[in-house]
C-alpha positions as CSV (number, residue, x, y, z in Angstrom):
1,X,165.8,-17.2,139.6
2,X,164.0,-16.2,136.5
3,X,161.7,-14.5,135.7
4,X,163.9,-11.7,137.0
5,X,162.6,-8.6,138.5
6,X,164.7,-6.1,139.6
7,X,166.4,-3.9,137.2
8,X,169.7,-4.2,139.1
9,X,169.8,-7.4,138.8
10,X,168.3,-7.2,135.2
11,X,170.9,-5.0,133.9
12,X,173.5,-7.1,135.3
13,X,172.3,-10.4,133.8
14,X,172.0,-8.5,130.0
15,X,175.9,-7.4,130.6
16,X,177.4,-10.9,131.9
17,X,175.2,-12.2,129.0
18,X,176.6,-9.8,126.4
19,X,180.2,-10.9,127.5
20,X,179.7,-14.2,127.0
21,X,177.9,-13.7,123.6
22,X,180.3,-11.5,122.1
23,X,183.3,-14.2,122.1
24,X,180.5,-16.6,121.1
25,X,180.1,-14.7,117.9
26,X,183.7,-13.3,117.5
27,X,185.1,-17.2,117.5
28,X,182.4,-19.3,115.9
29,X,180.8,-16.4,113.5
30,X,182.9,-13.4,112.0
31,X,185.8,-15.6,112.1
32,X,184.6,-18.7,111.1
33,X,184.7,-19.2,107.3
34,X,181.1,-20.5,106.0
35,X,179.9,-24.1,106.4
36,X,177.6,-26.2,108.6
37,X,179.2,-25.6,111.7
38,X,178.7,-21.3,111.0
39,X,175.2,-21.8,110.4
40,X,174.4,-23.9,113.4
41,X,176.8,-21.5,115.0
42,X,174.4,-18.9,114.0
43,X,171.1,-20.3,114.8
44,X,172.3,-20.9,118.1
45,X,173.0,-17.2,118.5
46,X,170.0,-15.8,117.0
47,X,168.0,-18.3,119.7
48,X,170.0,-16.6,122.3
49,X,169.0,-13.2,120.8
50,X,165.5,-13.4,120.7
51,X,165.3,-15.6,123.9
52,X,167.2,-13.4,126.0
53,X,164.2,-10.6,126.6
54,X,162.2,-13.4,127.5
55,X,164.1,-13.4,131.0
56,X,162.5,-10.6,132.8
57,X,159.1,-9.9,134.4
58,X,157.4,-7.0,132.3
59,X,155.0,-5.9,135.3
60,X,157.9,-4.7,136.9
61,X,160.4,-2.3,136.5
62,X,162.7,-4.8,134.4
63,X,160.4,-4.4,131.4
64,X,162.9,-1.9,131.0
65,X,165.4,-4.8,130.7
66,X,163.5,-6.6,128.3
67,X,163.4,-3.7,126.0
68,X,166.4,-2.8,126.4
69,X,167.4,-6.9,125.8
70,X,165.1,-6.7,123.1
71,X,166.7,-3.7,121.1
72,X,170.6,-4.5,121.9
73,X,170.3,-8.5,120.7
74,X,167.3,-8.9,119.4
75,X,167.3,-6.0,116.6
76,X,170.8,-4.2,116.5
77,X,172.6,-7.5,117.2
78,X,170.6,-9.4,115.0
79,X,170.6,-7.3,112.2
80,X,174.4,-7.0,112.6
81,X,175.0,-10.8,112.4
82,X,172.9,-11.2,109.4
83,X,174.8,-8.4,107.7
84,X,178.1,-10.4,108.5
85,X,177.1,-13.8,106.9
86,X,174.9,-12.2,104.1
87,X,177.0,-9.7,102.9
88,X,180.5,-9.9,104.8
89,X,179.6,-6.0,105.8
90,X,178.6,-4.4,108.5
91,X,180.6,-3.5,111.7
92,X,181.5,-7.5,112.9
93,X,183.3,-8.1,109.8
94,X,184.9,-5.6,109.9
95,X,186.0,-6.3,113.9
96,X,186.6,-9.8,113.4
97,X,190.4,-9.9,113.7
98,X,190.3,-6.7,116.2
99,X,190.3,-7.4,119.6
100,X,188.1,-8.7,122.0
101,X,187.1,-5.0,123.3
102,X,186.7,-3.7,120.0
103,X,184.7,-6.3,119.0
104,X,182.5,-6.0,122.3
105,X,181.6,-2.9,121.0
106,X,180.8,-3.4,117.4
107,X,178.9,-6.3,118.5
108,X,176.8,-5.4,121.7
109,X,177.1,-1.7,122.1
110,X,174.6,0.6,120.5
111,X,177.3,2.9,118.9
112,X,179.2,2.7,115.1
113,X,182.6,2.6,115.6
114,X,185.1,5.0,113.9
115,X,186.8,3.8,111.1
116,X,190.1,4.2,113.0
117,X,189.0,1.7,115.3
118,X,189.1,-0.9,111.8
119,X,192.8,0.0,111.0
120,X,191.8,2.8,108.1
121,X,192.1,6.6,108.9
122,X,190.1,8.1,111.7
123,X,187.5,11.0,111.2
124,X,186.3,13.1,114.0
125,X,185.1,11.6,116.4
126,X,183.3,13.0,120.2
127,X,185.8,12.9,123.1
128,X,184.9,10.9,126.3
129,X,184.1,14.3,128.1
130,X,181.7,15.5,125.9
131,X,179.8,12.6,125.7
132,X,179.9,12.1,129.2
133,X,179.2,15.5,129.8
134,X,176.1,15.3,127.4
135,X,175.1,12.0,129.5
136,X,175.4,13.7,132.5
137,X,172.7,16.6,131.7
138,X,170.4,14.4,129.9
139,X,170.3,11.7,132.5
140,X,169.5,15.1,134.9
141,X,167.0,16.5,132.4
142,X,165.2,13.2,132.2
143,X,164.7,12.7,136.0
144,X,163.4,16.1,136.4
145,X,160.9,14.7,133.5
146,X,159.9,11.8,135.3
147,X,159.3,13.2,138.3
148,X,157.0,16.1,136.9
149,X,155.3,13.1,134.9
150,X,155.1,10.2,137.6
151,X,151.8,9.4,138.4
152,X,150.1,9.1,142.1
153,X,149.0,6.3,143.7
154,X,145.4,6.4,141.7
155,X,147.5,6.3,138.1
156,X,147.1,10.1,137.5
157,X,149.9,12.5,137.5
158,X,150.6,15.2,140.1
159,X,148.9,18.1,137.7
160,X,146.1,16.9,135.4
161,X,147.6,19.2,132.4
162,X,150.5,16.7,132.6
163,X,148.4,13.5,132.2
164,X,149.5,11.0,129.4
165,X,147.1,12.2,126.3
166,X,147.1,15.8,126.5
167,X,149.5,18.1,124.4
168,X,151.7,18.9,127.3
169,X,152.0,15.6,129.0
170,X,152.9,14.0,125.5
171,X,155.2,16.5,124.5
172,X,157.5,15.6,127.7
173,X,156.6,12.2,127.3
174,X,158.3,12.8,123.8
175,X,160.8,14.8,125.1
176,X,161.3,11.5,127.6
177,X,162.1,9.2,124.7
178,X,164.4,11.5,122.7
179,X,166.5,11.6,126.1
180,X,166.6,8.5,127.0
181,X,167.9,7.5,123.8
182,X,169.9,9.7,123.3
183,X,171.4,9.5,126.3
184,X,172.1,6.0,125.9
185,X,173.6,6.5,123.2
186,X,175.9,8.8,124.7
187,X,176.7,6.9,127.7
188,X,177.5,3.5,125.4
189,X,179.9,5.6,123.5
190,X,181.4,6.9,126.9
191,X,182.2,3.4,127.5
192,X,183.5,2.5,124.2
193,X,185.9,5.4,124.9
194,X,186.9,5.1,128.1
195,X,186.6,1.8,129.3
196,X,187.5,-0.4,125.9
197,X,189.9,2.8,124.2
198,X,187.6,2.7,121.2
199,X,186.5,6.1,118.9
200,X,182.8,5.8,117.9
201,X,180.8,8.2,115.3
202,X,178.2,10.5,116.4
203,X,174.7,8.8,117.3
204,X,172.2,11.9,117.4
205,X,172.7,15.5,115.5
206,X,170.8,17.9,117.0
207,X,167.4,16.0,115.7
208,X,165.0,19.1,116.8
209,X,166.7,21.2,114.3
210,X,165.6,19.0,111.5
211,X,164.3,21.4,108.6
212,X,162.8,18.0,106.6
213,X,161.9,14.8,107.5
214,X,164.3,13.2,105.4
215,X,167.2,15.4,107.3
216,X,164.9,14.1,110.5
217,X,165.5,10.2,109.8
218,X,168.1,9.9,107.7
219,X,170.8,12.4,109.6
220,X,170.1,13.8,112.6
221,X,168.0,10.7,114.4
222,X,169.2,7.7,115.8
223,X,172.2,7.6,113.1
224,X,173.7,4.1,115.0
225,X,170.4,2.3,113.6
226,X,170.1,4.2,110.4
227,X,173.5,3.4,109.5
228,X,172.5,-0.3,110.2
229,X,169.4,0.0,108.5
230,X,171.4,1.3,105.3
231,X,173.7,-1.1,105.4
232,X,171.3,-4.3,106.0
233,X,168.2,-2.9,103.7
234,X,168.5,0.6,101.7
235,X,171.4,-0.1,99.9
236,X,171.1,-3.9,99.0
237,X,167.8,-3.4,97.7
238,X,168.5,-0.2,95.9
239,X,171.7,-2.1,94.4
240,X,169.4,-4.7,93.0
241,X,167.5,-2.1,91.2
242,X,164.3,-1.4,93.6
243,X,163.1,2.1,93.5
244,X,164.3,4.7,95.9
245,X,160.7,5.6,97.4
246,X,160.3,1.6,97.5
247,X,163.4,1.0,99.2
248,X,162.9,3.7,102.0
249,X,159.0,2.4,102.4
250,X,161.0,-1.0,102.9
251,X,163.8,0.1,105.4
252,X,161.2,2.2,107.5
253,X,159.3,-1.1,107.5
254,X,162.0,-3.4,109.0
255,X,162.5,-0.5,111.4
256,X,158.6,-1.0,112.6
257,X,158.4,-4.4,113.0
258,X,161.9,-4.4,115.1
259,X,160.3,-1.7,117.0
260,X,157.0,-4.0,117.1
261,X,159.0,-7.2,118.8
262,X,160.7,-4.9,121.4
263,X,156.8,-3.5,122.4
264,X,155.8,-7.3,122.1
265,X,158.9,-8.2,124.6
266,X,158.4,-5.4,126.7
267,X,154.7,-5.6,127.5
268,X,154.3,-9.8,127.1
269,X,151.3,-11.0,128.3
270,X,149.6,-7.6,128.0
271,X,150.4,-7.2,124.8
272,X,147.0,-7.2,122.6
273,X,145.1,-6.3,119.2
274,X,144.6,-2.7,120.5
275,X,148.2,-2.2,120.7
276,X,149.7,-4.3,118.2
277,X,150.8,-3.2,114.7
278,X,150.7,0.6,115.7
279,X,154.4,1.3,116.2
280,X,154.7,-0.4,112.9
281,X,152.2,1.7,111.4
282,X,154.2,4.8,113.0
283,X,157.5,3.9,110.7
284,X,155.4,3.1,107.7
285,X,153.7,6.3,107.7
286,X,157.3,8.0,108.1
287,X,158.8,6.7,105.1
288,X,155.4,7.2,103.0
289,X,155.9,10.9,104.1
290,X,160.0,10.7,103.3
291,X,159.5,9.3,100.0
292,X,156.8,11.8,98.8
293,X,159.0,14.3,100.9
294,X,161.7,13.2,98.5
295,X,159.9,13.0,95.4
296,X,158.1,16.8,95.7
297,X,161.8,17.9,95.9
298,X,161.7,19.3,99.4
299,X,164.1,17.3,101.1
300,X,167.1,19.1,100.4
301,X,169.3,21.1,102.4
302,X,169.3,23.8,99.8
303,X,167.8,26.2,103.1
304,X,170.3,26.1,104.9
305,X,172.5,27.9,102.8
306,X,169.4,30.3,102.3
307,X,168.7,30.9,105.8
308,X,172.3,32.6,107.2
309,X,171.6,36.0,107.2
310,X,174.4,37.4,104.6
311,X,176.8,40.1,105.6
312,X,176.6,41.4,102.5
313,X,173.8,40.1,100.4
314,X,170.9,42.3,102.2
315,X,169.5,41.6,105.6
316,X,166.0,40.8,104.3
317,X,167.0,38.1,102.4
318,X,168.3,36.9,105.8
319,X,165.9,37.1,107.9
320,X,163.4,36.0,105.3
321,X,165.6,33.0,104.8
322,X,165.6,32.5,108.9
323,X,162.1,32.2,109.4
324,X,161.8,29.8,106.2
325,X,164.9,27.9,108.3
326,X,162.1,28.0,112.0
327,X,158.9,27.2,109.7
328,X,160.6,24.0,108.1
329,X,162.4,22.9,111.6
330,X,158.9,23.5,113.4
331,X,156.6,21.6,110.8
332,X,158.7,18.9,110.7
333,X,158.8,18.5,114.5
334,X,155.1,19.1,114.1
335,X,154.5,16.3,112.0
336,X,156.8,13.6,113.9
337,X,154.9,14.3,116.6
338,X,151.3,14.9,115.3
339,X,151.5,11.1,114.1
340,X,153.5,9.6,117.5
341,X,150.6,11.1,119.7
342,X,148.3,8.1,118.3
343,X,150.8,5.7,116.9
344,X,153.9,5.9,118.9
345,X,153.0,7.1,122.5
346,X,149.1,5.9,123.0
347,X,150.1,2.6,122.5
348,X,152.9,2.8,125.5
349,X,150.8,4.2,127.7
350,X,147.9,1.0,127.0
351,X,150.6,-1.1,128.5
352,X,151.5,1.0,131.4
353,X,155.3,1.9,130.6
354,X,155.2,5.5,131.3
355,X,154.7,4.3,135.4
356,X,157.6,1.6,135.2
357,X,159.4,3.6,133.6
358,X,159.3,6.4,136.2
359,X,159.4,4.0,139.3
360,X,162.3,2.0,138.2
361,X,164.7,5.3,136.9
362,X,163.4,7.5,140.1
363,X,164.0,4.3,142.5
364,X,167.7,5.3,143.2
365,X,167.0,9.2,143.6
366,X,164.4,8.3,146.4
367,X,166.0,6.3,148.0
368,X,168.6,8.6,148.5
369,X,166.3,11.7,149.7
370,X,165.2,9.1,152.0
371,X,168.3,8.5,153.2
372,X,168.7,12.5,153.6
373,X,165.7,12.4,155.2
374,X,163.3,14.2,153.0
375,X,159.5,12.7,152.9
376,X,159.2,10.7,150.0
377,X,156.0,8.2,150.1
378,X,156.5,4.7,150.4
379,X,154.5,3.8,147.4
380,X,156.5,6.4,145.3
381,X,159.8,4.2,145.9
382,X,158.5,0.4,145.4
């Protein structure tokens, strides 16, 4: 019955749904050469995509569903079937004629496939163990988060330094979101790997060593979306002669308002004027800073060449050129998440994510301490 509200439940409907999608759009859209019956093949779809988050109650813990519904069809799959009938690019088009699992993945997982997985040579690629390795001890790390994090039964967390708004309880709320999409990430290219015997690309690349926020953004963050994103806006627009620092205000752009629909699906009825527009704001403020990054000449990678100490070149120039390396990796962590604390993070908490996030990912672990017969409240495990 819908709305639906358990996460179980929630994650099993966006899976059966995802099946039965992706050989909608394998038959009746990459294959399908362009006429009427595509496009009304691919309105239909889209209405799928963006009525798909629509299926879960956000005052529970499956907002985490619609977010999750929200950002796998609604954005990444969207973006991805535009990029097939627009441009014959993009990952579909180049799955069309693979098979069903291989397309699965181009078209619903979160992860870039390989090139081997398209019939041309294959690069390096992560093995299965390391990414589920890396799953593994980010899924751990991100509990132990939550559970420092989750709030009592009056909304407050267990220790007041921790509460959402001050320094420390953003900086593991932060530290919250980097895992949880990383490890996502990680855990969708497991899949790939193992279960449908397809190589996928890196996602993330170490994004806390970032020494600029170009290097940030455009190779260290998120690289499943930014390849997207390059694919679907940077490079069209810069092939039809936009400006560089325009095209990167542009891509950041589409970025926000994708992230804007997925806060709009996740939060629904709560959603209002004091949170809206902010996560849009966010990305908009990010590539104003990339773009006069890029244009003050700072965003290369020059430093990192600098900033090995040489065997044989003098150790001051080393060690000089390693605290230049910490300075530019600290500011620009800095700065990410100086401007997250108001636009990124304060507009989550308004809607009350950071407690339905914690009670639907600690559910399981309670229950099971329960079961082993350590105290855990009952108001902790609703």
């Amino acid at each position: 019955m819908l709305p639906i509200a358990d996460p179980g439940r929630g994650l099993a409907a966006i899976f059966a749904a995802s099946l039965a999608l992706s050989a909608f759009c394998q038959r009746h859209v990459a294959r399908a050469p362009a006429g009427p019956r595509r496009s009304a093949a691919v309105a239909l779809l889209l209405a799928a995509h963006f009525a798909s988050p629509l299926a879960f109650e956000t005052g529970t813990g499956a907002c985490v569903c619609a977010m999750l519904s929200a950002t796998l069809f609604g954005w990444w799959g969207t973006m991805k079937v535009l990029a097939c009938v627009l441009s014959a690019a993009g990952p579909l088009s180049h799955s069309a004629h693979a098979s069903p699992a291989t397309f699965y993945a181009a078209y619903f997982l979160p992860v870039t496939l390989a090139p081997g997985a398209c019939g041309d040579e294959a690069e390096g690629t992560p093995s299965a163990r390391a990414l589920c390795a890396r799953f593994v001890s980010k899924l751990g790390l991100m509990l132990c988060v939550l559970a420092a994090l989750d709030p009592r039964d009056d909304g407050t967390p267990a220790h007041a330094a921790l509460r959402a708004g001050t320094v420390c309880g953003d900086l593991l709320w932060a530290l919250t979101v980097l895992l949880a999409a990383s490890g996502m990430m990680d855990f969708s290219g497991a899949l790939a790997v193992l279960a449908l015997g397809v190589p996928v690309r890196e996602a993330f690349r170490s994004p806390l060593a970032a020494t600029s926020l170009c290097d940030f953004w455009g190779r260290r963050w998120n690289l499943t979306a930014v390849r997207l994103l390059r694919a679907c806006c940077y490079e069209p627009l810069r092939a039809s002669g936009v400006p560089r620092a325009v095209a990167t205000g542009a891509t950041f752009a589409v970025s926000g308002l994708a992230h804007e629909a997925i806060m709009a699906y996740g939060s629904a009825e709560r959603y209002g004027p004091h949170v809206s527009g902010r996560w849009l704001a966010f990305f908009v403020v990010q590539g104003a800073l990339c773009a006069a990054e890029a244009a003050l000449g700072l965003a290369h990678e020059r430093v990192h060449a600098r900033g090995q100490p040489s065997g044989a070149g003098g150790g001051a120039v080393g060690v000089l050129g390693a605290l230049e390396l910490s300075a530019r990796r600290l500011a620009c962590v800095g700065i990410v998440f100086a401007s997250a604390r108001p636009l990124f993070l304060a507009p989550a908490y308004a809607v009350g994510w950071p407690h339905l996030l914690s009670s639907s990912m600690l559910r399981v672990p309670r229950l099971v301490l329960r079961a082993a017969g350590v105290n855990v409240p009952l108001a902790a495990v609703g």
